[in-house]
TORTORLUM-357600 format. One line per 5 residues: number of its first residue (from 1); their letters; for each residue x, y, z of C-alpha. Coordinates in Angstrom, 1 decimal, padded with zeros to 4 digits. Layout:
! residues N
NUM	a	X:Y:Z; ...
END
This chain:
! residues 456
1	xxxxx	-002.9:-034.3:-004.5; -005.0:-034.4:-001.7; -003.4:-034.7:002.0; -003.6:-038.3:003.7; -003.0:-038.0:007.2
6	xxxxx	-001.0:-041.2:008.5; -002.9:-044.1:010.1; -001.7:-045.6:013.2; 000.0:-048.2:011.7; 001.8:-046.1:009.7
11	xxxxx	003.2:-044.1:012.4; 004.5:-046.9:014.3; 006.3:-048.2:011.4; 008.3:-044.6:011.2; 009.4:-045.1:014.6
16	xxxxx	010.5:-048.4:014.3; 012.2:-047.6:011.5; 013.9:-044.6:013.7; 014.2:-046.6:016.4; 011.8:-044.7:018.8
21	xxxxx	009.1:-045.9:021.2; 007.0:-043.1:020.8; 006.8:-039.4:019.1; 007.7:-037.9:022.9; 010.9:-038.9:022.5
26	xxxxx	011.5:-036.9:019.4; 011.0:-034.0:021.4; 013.1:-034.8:024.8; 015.4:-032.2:024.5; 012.1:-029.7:025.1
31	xxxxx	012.2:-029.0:029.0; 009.1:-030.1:030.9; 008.5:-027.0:032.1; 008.5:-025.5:028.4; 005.5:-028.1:027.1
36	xxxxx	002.0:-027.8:027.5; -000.2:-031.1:027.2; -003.4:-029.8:027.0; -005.6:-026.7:025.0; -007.4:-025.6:027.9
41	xxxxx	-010.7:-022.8:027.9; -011.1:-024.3:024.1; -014.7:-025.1:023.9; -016.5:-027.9:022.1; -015.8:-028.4:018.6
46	xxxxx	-019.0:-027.4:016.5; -020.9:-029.2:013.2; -021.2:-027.4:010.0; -024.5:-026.1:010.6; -024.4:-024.6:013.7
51	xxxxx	-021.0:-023.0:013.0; -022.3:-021.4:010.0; -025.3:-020.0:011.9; -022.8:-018.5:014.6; -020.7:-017.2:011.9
56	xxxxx	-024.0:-015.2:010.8; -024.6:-013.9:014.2; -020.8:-012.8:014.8; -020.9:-011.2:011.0; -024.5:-009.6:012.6
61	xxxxx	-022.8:-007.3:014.7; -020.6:-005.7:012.2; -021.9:-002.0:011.0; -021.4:-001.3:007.0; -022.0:002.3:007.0
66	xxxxx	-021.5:004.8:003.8; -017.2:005.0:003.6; -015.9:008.3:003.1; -012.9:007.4:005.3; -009.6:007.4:002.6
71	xxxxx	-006.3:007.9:004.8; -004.7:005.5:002.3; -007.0:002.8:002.0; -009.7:003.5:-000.2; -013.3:001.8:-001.3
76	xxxxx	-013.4:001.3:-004.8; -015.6:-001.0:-007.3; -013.9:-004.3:-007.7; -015.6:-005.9:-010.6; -016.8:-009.5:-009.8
81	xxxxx	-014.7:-010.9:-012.6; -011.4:-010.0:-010.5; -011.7:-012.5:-007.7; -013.5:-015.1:-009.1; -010.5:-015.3:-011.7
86	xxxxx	-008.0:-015.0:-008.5; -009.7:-017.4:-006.8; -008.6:-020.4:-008.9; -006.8:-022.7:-007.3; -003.7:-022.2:-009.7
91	xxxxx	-003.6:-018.5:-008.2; -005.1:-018.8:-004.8; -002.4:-021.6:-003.5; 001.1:-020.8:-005.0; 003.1:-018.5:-003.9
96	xxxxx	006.7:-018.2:-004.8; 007.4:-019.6:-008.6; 010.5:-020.9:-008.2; 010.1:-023.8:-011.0; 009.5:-021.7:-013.6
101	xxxxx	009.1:-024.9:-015.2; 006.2:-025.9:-013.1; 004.7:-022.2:-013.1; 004.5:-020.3:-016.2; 001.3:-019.3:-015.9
106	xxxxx	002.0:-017.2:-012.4; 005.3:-015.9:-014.1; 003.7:-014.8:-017.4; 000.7:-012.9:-015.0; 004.0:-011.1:-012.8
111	xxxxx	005.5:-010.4:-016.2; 002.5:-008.5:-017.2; 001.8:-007.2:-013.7; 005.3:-005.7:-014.0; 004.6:-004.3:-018.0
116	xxxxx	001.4:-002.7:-016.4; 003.3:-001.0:-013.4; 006.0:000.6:-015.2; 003.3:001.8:-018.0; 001.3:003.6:-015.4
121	xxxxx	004.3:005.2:-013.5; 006.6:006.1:-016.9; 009.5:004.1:-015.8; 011.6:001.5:-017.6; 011.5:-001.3:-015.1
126	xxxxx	009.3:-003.0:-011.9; 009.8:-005.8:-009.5; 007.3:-008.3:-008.6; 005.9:-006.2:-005.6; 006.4:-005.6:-001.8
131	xxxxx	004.7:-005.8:001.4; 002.7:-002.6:001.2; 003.4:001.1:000.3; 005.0:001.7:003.4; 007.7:-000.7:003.4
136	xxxxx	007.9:000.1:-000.4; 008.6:003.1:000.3; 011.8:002.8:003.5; 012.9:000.0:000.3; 013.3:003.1:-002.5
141	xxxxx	015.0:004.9:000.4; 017.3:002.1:001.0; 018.1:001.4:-002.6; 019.1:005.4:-003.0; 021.2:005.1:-000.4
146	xxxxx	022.4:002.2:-001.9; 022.7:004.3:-005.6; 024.1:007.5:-003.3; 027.6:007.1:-002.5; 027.4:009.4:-000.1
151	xxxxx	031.3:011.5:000.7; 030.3:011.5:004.1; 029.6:008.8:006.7; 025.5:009.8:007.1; 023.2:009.8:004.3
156	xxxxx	020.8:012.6:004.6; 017.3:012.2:003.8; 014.6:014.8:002.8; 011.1:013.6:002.9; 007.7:015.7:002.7
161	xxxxx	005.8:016.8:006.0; 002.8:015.8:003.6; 004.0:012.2:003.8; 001.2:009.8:005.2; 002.6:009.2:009.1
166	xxxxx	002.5:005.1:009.1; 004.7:005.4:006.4; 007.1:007.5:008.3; 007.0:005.1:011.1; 007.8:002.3:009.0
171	xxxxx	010.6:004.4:007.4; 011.7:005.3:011.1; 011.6:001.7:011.5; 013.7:000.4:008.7; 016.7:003.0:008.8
176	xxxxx	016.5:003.2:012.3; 020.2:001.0:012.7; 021.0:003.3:009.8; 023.8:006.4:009.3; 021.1:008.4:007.9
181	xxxxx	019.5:011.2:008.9; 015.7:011.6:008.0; 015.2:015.5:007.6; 011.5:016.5:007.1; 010.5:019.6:005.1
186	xxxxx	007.8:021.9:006.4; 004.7:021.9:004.9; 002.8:026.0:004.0; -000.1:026.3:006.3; -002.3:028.0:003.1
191	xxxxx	-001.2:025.4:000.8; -001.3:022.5:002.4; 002.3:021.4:000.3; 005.4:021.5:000.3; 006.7:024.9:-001.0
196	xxxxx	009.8:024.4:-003.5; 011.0:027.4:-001.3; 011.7:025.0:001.3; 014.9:023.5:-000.1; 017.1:026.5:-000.5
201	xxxxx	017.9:025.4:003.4; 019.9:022.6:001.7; 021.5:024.3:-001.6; 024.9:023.3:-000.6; 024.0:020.0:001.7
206	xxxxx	025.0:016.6:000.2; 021.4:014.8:000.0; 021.1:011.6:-000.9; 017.5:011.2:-001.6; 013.8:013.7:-002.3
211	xxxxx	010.8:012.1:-001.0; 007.4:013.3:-002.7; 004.6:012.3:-002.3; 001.2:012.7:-004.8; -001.2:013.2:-003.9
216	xxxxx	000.0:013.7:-000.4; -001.5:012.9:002.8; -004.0:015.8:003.1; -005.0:015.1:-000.8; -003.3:018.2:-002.2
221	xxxxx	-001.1:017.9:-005.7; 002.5:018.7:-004.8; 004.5:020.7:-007.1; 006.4:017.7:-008.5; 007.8:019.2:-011.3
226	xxxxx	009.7:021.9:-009.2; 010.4:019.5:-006.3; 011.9:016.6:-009.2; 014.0:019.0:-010.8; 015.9:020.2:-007.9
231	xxxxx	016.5:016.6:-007.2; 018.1:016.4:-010.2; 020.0:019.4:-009.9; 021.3:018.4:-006.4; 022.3:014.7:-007.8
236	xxxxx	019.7:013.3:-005.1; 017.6:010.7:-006.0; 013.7:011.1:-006.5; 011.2:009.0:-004.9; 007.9:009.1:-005.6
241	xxxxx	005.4:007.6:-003.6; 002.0:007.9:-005.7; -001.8:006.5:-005.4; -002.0:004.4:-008.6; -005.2:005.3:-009.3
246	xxxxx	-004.3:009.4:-009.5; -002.2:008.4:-012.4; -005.5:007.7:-014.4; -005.7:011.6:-014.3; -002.6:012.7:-013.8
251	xxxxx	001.2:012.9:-015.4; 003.4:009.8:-014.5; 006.5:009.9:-012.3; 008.4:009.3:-014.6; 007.0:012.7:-016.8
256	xxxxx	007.5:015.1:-013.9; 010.1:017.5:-014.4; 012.7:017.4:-017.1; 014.1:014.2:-016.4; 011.5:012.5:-014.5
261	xxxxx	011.8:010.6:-010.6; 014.7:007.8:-009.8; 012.2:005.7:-008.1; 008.3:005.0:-008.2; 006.7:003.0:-005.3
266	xxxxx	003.0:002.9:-003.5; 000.6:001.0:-002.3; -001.8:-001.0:-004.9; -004.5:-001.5:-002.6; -006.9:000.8:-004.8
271	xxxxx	-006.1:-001.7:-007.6; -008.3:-004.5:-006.8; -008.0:-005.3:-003.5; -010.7:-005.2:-001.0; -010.3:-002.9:002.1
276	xxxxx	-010.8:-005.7:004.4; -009.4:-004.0:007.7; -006.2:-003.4:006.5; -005.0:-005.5:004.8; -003.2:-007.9:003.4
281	xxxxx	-002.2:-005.5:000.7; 000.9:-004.8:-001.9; 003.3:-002.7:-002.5; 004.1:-001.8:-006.0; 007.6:-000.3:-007.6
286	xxxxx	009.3:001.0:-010.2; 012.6:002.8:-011.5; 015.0:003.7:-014.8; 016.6:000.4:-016.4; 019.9:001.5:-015.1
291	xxxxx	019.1:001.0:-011.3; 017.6:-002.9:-012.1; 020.3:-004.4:-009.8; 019.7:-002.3:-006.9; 015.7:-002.8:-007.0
296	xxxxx	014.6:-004.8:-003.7; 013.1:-008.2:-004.5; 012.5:-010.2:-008.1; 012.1:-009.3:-011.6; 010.2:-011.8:-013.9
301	xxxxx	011.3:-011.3:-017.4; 010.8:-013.2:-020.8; 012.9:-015.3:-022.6; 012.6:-018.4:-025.1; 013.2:-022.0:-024.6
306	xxxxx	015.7:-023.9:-026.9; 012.9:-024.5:-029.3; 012.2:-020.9:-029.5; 009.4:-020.4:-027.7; 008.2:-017.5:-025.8
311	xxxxx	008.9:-018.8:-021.7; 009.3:-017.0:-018.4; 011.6:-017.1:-015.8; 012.8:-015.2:-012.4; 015.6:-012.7:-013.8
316	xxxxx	016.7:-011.0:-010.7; 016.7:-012.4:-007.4; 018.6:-010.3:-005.1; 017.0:-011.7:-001.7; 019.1:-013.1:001.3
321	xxxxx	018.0:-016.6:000.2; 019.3:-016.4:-003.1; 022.8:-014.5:-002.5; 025.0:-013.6:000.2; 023.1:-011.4:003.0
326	xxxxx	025.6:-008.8:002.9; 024.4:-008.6:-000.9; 021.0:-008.6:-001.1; 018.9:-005.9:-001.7; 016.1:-006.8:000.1
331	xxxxx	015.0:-008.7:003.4; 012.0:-008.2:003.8; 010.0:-008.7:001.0; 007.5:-011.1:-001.0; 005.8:-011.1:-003.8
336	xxxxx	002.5:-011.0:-002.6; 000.9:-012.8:-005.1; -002.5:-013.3:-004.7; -003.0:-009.4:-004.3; -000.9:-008.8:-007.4
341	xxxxx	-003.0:-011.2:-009.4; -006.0:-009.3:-008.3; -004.4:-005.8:-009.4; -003.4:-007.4:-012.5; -006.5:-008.5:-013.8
346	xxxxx	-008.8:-005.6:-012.2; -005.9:-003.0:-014.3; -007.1:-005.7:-017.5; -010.8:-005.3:-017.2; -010.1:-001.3:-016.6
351	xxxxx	-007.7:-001.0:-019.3; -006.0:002.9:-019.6; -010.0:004.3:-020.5; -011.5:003.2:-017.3; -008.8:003.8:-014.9
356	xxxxx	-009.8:007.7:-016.1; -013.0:007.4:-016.0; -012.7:006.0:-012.0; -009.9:008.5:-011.2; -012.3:011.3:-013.0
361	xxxxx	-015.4:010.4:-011.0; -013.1:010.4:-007.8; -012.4:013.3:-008.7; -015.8:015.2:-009.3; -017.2:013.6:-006.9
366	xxxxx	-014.9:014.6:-004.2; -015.5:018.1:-005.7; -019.2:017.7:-004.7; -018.9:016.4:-001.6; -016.5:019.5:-000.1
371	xxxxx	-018.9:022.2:-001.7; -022.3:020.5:000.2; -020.3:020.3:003.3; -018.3:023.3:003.2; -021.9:025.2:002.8
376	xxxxx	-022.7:024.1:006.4; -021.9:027.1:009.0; -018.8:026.0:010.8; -017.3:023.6:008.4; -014.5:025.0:006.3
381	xxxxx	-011.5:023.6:003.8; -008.3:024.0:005.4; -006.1:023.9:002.1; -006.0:025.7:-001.0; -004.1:023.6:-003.3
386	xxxxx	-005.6:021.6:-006.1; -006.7:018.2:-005.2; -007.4:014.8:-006.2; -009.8:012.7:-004.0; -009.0:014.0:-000.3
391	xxxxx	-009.8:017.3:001.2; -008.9:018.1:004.8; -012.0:020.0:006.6; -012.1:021.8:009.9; -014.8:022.4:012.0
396	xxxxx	-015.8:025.2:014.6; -015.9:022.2:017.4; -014.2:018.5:017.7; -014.3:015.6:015.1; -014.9:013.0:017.5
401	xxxxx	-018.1:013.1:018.9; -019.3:014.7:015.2; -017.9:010.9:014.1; -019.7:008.7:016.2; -023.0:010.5:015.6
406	xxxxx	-022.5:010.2:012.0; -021.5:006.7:013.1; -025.1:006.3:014.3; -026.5:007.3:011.1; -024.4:004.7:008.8
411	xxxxx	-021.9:007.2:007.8; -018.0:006.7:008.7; -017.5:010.4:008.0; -013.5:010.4:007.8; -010.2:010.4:009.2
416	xxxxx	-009.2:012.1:012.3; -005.8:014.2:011.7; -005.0:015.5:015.0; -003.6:012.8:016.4; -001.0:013.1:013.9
421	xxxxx	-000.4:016.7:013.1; -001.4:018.8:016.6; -001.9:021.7:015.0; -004.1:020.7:012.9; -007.2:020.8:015.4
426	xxxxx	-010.6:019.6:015.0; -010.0:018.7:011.2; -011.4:015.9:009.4; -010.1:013.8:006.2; -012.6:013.2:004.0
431	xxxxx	-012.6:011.3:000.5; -015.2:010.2:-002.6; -014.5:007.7:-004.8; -016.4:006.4:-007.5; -019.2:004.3:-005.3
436	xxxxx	-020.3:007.7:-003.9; -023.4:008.6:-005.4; -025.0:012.0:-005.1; -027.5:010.2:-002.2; -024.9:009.2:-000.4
441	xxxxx	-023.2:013.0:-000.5; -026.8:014.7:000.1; -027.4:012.3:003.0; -024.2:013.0:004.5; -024.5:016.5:004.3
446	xxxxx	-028.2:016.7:005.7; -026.8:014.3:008.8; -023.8:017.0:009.5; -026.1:020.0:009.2; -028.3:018.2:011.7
451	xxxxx	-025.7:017.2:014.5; -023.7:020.3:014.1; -026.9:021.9:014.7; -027.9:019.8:017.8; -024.3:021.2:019.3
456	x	-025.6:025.4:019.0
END
């Protein structure tokens, strides 16, 4: 129903009724010195018009070049179908279905959200989402630990140098009042992954959980099958943090190995969900049937009513507000709804056939972008492991300055890894997805050959 504010006369009659004089008084216990009476520097308010035409102006100013920036967050075609559906009131302004009564039709879209998760990763069960892949990620961690009995008083962690670094400094983050002890495995300069030769350091270490990550920050394919299998072997728990899109090419999680991961978490941005400077996005996860009481969050599953129907209902509800603190498996997450509708219906529209053909034209057209650019004297690939939609390049000079002449020619040319990894010099993330045509490749390789050239 539409919101009424209260009249004048109605608000007098509430204080009466309390027994104030005026709405001050509700607030005397507020020390002078702690309220403000006045908005000050907040300029006149604005009529439609005008405010529309200074919205213009401010949107003006923004610069749309040609994205080839991936790092995590990637462009992809969101058909027009997915947002106009999400944007329906019944989606667009709940939130939390608690009355599953009062909100079938958001439990029965979670429901399938969930069905569609744990089909694309090869696991049993999913929740109802997270914040993001980051914090979806230090939440697998903490539900290992929780699955890990460890015999001594640290858990020990191993997790890829290949891991993307915001997620290691939300994992840093999270376990930081921890006992655990976050060991990182070396990546092979050539291969640009984690060797399976780097975990006969811990043969005879207790470890409580494997991090993987594919594809991995620099775009390379790990050797998961290796890496899940001596997880196994060691009773750790797997974790797999994985681009959902990949899986449109490649073998689920839940495949790898002989047994498959524990865990399966990510971030579902690429699912639907506009770039849009970073967010808000979702975090998606999924594990093996046996683990459902330890998995951070809700679980919507499907029942009948006493009539026999088909009905839906939250199953699992293991947050702070719903149990004892000390119980719960999760503080800090949501459903994320809105984003979650989105990733449901675009997965719809896509079904299993387009979600190859999109991760396939990634794919090739990633391929044609590294040989155009990689033709250019001075510009070479720095990994030689097979990859999905990311290649890391290097160049004979630094990135920056080439990126803000690119900049100038409507290309954001990539991602910067130096910052991150020091040794890794004057190198430059690059990524295709599906929107990149073979104009937008060409161009970007004729604008490089002409500002590298500029620099002789």
């Amino acid at each position: 129903m539409p919101y009424i504010p209260h009249t004048a006369d109605d608000t007098k009659a509430m204080l009466t009724a309390i027994g104030v004089d005026k709405i001050e008084t509700l607030f005397d216990e507020i020390p002078a010195s702690l309220r403000n009476d006045e908005l000050k520097n907040i300029p006149e308010g604005m009529n439609e018009m005008t405010m529309l035409k200074y919205a213009n102006q401010l949107a003006a100013k923004n610069k749309h070049g040609t994205c080839f920036i991936g790092a995590g967050c990637y462009e992809h075609h969101i058909p027009a179908a997915v947002w106009d559906i999400a944007s329906r009131g019944e989606f667009l302004t709940s939130y939390t279905p608690y009355q599953a009564e009062a909100s079938q039709g958001t439990l029965q879209l979670l429901y399938e959200y969930q069905t569609m998760i744990a089909e694309l990763t090869g696991m049993e069960v999913a929740n109802a989402s997270l914040y993001d892949g980051a914090s979806a990620l230090a939440e697998a961690i903490l539900m290992a630990m929780r699955l890990h009995k460890a015999k001594e008083s640290n858990h020990r962690i191993l997790i890829a140098g290949t891991i993307h670094p915001f997620y290691r400094e939300t994992i840093e983050t999270v376990l930081c009042n921890h006992s655990v002890d976050v060991i990182t495995l070396p990546f092979c300069n050539e291969t640009g992954i984690i060797p399976p030769a780097a975990l006969a350091a811990y043969e005879q270490d207790p470890i409580t959980a494997l991090v993987i990550a594919q594809p991995n920050f620099f775009g390379c394919l790990e050797e998961v099958d290796a890496l899940t299998d001596w997880a196994y072997q060691h009773q750790a728990i797997s974790i797999a943090s994985v681009n959902p899109t990949s899986l449109g090419l490649l073998h689920p999680p839940g495949q790898w190995g002989q047994h498959g991961v524990d865990i399966v978490c990510g971030e579902g941005q690429p699912l639907g969900v506009p770039m849009a400077s970073g967010g808000p996005y979702f975090g998606f996860f999924s594990t093996r049937l046996e683990y459902v009481r330890q998995v951070p969050g809700r679980i919507i599953g499907r029942t009948v009513d006493k009539d026999g129907k088909p009905g839906f209902a939250l199953t699992l509800q293991a947050r702070e507000q719903h149990i004892r603190r000390a119980k719960a498996t999760s503080n800090i997450c949501t459903n994320q709804g809105l984003l979650v509708t989105a990733a449901t219906i675009h997965m719809s529209l896509l079904g299993a056939e387009g979600l190859y053909q999109v991760a396939a034209n990634c794919h090739k057209n990633t391929q044609k972008l590294v040989q155009v650019l990689t033709a250019i004297p001075g510009v070479k690939q720095v990994f030689s492991a097979p990859y999905f939609h990311e290649v890391l390049l290097q160049f004979d000079r630094p990135v920056n300055p080439i990126l803000i002449e690119l900049g100038h020619c409507g290309i954001e040319g990539g991602y910067a890894l130096e910052q991150h990894y020091p040794a890794l010099k004057n190198t430059l993330l690059v990524c295709a997805t599906e929107l990149r045509t073979d104009d937008d490749i060409n161009h970007y390789a004729e604008s490089l050959k002409k500002i590298i050239g500029r620099g002789q």
